[in-house]
TORNU-916266 format. One record per atom (N, C-alpha, C): atom name; z, y, x. Coordinates in pm, whole numbers, always signed. Layout:
<site: CA, z: Z, y: Y, x: X>
...
END
This chain:
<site: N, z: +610, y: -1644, x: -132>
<site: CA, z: +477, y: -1591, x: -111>
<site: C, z: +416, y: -1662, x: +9>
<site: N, z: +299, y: -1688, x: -9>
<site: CA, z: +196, y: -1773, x: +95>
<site: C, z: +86, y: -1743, x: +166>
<site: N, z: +169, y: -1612, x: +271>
<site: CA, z: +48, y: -1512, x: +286>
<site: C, z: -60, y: -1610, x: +421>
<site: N, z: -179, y: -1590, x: +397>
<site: CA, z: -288, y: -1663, x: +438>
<site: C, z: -356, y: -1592, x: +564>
<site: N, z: -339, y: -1437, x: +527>
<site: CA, z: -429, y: -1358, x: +617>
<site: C, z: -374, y: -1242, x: +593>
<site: N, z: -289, y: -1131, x: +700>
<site: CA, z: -268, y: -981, x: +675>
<site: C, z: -388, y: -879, x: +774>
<site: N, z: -405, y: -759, x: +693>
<site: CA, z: -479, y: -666, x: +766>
<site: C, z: -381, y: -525, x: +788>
<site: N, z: -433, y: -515, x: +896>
<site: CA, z: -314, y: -385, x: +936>
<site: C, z: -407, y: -278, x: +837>
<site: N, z: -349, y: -158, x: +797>
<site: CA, z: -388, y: -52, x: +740>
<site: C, z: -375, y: +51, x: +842>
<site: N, z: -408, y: +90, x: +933>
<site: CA, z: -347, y: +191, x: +1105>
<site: C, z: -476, y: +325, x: +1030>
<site: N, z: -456, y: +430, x: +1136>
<site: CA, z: -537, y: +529, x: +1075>
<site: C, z: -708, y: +531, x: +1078>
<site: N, z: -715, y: +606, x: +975>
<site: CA, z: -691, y: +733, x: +936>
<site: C, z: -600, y: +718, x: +786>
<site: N, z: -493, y: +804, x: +821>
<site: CA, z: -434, y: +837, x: +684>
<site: C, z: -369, y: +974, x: +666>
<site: N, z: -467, y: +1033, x: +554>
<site: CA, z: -428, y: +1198, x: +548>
<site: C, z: -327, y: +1165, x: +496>
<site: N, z: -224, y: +1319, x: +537>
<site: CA, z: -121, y: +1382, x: +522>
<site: C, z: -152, y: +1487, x: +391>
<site: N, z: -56, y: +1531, x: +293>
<site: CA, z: -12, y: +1668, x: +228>
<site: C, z: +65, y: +1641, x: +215>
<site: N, z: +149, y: +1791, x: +181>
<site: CA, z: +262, y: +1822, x: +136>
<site: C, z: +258, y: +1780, x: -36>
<site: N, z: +351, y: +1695, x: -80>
<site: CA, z: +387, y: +1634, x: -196>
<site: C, z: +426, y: +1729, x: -346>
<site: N, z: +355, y: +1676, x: -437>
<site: CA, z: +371, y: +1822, x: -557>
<site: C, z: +527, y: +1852, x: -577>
<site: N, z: +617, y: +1784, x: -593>
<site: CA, z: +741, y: +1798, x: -589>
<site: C, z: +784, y: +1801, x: -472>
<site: N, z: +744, y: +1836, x: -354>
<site: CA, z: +812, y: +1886, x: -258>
<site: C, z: +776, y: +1694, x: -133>
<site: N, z: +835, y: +1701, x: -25>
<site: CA, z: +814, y: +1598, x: +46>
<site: C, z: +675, y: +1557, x: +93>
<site: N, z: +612, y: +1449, x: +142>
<site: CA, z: +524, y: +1426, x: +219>
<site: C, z: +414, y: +1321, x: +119>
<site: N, z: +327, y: +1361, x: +81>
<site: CA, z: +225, y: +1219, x: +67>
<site: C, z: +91, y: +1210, x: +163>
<site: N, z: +73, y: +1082, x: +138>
<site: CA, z: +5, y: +1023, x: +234>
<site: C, z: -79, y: +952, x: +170>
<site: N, z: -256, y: +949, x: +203>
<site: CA, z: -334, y: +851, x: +128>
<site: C, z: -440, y: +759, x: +237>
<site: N, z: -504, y: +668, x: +210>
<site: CA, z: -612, y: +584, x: +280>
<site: C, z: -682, y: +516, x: +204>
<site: N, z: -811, y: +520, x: +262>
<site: CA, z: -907, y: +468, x: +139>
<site: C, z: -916, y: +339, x: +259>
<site: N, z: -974, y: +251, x: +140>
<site: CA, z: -970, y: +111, x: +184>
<site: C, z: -1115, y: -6, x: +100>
<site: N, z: -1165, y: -122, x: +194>
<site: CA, z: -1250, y: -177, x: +94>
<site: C, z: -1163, y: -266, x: +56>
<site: N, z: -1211, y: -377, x: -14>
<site: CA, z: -1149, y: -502, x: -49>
<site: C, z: -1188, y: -593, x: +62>
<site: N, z: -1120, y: -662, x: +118>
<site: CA, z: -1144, y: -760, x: +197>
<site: C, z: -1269, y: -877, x: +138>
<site: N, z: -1319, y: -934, x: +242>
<site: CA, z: -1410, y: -1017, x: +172>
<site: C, z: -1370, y: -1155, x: +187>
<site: N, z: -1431, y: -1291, x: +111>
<site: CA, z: -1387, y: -1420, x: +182>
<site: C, z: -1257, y: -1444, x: +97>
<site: N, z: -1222, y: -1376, x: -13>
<site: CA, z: -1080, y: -1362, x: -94>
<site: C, z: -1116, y: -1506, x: -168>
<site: N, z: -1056, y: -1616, x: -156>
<site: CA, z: -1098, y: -1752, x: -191>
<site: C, z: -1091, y: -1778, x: -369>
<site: N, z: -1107, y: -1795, x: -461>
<site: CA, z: -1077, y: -1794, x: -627>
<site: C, z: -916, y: -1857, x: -578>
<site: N, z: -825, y: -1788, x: -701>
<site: CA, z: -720, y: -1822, x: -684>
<site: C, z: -629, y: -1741, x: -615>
<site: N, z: -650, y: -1672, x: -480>
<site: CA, z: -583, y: -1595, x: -393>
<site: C, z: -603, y: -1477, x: -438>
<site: N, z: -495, y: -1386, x: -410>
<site: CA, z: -445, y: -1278, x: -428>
<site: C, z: -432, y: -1181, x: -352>
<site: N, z: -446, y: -1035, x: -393>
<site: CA, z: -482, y: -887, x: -286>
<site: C, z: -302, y: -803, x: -281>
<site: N, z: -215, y: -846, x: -198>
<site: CA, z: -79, y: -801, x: -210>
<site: C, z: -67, y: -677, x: -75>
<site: N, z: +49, y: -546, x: -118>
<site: CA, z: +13, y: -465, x: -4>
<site: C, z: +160, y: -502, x: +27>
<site: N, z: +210, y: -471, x: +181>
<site: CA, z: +337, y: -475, x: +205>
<site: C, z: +354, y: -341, x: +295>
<site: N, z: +464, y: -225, x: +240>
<site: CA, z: +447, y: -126, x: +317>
<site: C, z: +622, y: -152, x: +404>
<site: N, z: +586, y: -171, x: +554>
<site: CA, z: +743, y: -165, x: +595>
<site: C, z: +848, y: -24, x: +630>
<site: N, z: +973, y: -42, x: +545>
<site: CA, z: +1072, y: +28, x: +603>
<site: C, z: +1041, y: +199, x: +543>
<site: N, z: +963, y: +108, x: +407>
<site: CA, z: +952, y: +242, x: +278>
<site: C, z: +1098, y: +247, x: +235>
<site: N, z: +1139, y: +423, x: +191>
<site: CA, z: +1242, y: +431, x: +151>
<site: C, z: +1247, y: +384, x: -14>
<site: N, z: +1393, y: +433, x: -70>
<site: CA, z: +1379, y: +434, x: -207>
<site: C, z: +1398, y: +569, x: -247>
<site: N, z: +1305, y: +591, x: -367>
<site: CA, z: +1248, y: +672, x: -377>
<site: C, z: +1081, y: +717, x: -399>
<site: N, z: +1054, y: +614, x: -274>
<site: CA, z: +878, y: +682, x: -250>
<site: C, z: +789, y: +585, x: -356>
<site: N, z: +677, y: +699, x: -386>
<site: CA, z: +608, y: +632, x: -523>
<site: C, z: +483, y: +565, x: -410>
<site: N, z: +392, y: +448, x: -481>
<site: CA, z: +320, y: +380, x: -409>
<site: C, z: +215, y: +346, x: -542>
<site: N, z: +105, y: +408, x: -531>
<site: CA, z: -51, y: +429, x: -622>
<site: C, z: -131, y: +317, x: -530>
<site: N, z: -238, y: +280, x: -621>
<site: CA, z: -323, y: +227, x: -580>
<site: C, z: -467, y: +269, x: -673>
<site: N, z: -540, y: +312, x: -638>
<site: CA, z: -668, y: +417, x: -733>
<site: C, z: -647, y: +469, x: -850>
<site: N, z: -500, y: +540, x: -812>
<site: CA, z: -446, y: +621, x: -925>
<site: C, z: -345, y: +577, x: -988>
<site: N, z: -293, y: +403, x: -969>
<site: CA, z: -185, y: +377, x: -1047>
<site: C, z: -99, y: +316, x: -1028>
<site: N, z: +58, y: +350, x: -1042>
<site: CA, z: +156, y: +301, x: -962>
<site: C, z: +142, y: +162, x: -976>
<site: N, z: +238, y: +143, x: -859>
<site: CA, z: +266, y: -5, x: -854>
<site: C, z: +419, y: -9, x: -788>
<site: N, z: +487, y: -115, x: -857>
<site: CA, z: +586, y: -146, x: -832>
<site: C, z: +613, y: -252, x: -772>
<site: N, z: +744, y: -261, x: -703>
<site: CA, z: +758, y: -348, x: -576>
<site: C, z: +806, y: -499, x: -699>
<site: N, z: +767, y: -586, x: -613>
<site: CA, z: +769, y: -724, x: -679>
<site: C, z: +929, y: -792, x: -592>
<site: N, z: +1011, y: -715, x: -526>
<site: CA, z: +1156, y: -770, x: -473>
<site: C, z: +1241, y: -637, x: -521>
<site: N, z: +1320, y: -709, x: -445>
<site: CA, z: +1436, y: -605, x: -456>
<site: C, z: +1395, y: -462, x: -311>
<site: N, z: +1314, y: -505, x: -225>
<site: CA, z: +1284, y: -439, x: -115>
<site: C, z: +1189, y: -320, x: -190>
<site: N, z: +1208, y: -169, x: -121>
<site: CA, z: +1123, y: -58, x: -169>
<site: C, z: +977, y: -85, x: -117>
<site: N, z: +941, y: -146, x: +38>
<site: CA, z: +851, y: -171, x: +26>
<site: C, z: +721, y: -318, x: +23>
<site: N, z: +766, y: -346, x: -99>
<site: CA, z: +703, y: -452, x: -153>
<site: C, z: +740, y: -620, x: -147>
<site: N, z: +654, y: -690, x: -153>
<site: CA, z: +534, y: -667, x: -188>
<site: C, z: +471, y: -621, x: -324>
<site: N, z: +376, y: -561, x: -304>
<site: CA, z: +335, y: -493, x: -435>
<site: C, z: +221, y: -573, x: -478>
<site: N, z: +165, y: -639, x: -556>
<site: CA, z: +67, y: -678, x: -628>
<site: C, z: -66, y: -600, x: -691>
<site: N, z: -171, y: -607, x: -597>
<site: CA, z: -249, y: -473, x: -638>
<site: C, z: -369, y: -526, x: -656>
<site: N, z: -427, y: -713, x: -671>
<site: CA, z: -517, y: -764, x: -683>
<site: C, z: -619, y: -710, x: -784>
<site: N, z: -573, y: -715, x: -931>
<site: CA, z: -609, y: -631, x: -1033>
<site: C, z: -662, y: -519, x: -1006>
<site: N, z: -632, y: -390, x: -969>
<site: CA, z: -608, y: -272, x: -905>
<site: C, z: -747, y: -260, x: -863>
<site: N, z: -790, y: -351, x: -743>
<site: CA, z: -874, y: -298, x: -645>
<site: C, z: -1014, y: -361, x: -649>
<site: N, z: -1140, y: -224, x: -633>
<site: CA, z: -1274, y: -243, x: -688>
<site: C, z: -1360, y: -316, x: -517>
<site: N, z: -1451, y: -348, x: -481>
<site: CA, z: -1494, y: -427, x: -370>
<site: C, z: -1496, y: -249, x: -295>
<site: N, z: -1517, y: -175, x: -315>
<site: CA, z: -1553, y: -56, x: -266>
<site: C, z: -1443, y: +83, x: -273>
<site: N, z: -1458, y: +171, x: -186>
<site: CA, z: -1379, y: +279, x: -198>
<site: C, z: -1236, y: +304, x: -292>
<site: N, z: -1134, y: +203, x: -284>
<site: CA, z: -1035, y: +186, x: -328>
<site: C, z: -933, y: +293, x: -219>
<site: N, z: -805, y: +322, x: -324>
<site: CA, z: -812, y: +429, x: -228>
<site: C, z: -567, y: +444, x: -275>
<site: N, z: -541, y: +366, x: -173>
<site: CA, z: -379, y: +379, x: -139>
<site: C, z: -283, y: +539, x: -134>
<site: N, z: -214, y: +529, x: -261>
<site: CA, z: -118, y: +655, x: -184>
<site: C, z: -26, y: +665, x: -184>
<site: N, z: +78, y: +715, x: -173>
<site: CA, z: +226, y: +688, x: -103>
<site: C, z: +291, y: +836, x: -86>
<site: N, z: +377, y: +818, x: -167>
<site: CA, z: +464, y: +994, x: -183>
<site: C, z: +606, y: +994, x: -176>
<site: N, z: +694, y: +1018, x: -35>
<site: CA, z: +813, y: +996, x: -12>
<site: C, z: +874, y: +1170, x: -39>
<site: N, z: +919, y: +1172, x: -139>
<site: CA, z: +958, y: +1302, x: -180>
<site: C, z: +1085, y: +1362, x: -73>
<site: N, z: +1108, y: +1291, x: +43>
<site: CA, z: +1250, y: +1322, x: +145>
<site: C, z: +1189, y: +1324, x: +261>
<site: N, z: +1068, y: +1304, x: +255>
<site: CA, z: +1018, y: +1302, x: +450>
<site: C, z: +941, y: +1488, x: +420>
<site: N, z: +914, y: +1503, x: +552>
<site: CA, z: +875, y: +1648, x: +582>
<site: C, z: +741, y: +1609, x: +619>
<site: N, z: +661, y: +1665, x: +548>
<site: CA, z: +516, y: +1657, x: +583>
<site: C, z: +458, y: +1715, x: +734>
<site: N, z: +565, y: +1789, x: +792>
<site: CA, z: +535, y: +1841, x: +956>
<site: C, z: +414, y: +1813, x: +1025>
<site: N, z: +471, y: +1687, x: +1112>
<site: CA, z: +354, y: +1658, x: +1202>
<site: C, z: +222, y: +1579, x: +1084>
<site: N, z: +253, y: +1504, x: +987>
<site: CA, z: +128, y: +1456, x: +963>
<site: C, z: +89, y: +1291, x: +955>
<site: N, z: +162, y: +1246, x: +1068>
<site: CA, z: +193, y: +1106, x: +1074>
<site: C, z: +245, y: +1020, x: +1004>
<site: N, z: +147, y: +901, x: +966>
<site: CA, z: +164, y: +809, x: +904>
<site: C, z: +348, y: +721, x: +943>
<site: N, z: +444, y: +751, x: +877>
<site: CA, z: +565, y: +678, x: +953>
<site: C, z: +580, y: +518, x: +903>
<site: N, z: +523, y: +477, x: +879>
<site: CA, z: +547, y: +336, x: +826>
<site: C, z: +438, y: +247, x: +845>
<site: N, z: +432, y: +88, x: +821>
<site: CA, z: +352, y: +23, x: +847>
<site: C, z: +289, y: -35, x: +779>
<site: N, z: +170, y: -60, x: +705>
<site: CA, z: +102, y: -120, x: +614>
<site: C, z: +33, y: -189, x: +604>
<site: N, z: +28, y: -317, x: +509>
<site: CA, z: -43, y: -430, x: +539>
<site: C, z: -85, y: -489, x: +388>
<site: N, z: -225, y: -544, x: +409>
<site: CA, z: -327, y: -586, x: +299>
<site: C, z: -315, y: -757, x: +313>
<site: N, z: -240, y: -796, x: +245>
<site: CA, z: -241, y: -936, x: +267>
<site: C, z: -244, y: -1005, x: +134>
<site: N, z: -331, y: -1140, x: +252>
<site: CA, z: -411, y: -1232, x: +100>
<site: C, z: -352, y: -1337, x: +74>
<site: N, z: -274, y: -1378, x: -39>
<site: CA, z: -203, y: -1458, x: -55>
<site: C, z: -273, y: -1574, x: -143>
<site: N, z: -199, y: -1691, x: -55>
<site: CA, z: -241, y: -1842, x: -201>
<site: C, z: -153, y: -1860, x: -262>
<site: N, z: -191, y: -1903, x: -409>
<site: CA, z: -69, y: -1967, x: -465>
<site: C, z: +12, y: -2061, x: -460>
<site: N, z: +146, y: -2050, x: -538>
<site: CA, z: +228, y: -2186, x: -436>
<site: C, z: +190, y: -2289, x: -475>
<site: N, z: +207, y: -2387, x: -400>
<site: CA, z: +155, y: -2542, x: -402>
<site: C, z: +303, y: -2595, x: -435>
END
C-alpha cells in the first residue's frame, strides 16, 4: 500500500452502549478533497481488537490483512458529504465514553 496522505479522525466521536452488549462508537466524516483519479479512500483503525465490527454508512467492511484493524477499503462506500464511520467492540465497556483507538483516513496510489 502507497499511502500518499493520512488524516487523523480525533473527536468528536459518540459513544453507546452496543445492541449486543459492549461499546459502539460512531463519527461522521466528509470525503477528503484533491483525491487524484486513480487513488483510493482506505481507513486504518489502530490496535482494534478481534471481534469489533467496522461500518461505513451502514455497511461493513472488512479488513484487507490479516490485522483486525485494517486497512479497510471504503473508497466505494463514501459520498463527498456526511459519510458517517462506526465501530462496535462487543468486549469494551461503554463507561467513560472515550474513543480508545486511533483512526486514520488515508489516500492511497496505486502501485507503480
Amino acid at each position: 500500500m502507497n499511502l500518499v496522505y493520512t488524516f487523523r479522525l480525533r473527536d468528536p466521536w459518540e459513544c453507546a452502549a452496543g445492541a449486543g452488549g459492549g461499546a459502539a462508537w460512531s463519527r461522521r466524516f466528509n470525503r477528503p478533497t484533491g483525491i487524484d483519479p486513480g487513488h483510493e479512500l482506505w481507513l486504518i483503525v489502530t490496535d482494534l481488537p478481534a471481534g469489533a465490527q467496522v461500518t461505513v454508512n451502514g455497511q461493513r467492511v472488512d479488513s484487507h490483512s490479516d490485522s483486525h484493524g485494517g486497512p479497510f477499503r471504503i473508497h466505494d462506500l463514501v459520498n463527498e458529504r456526511g459519510n458517517q464511520i462506526g465501530i462496535v467492540d462487543p468486549a469494551a465497556p461503554p463507561a467513560d465514553g472515550r474513543f480508545p483507538y486511533e483512526a486514520q483516513l488515508g489516500i492511497v496510489a496505486p502501485a507503480e
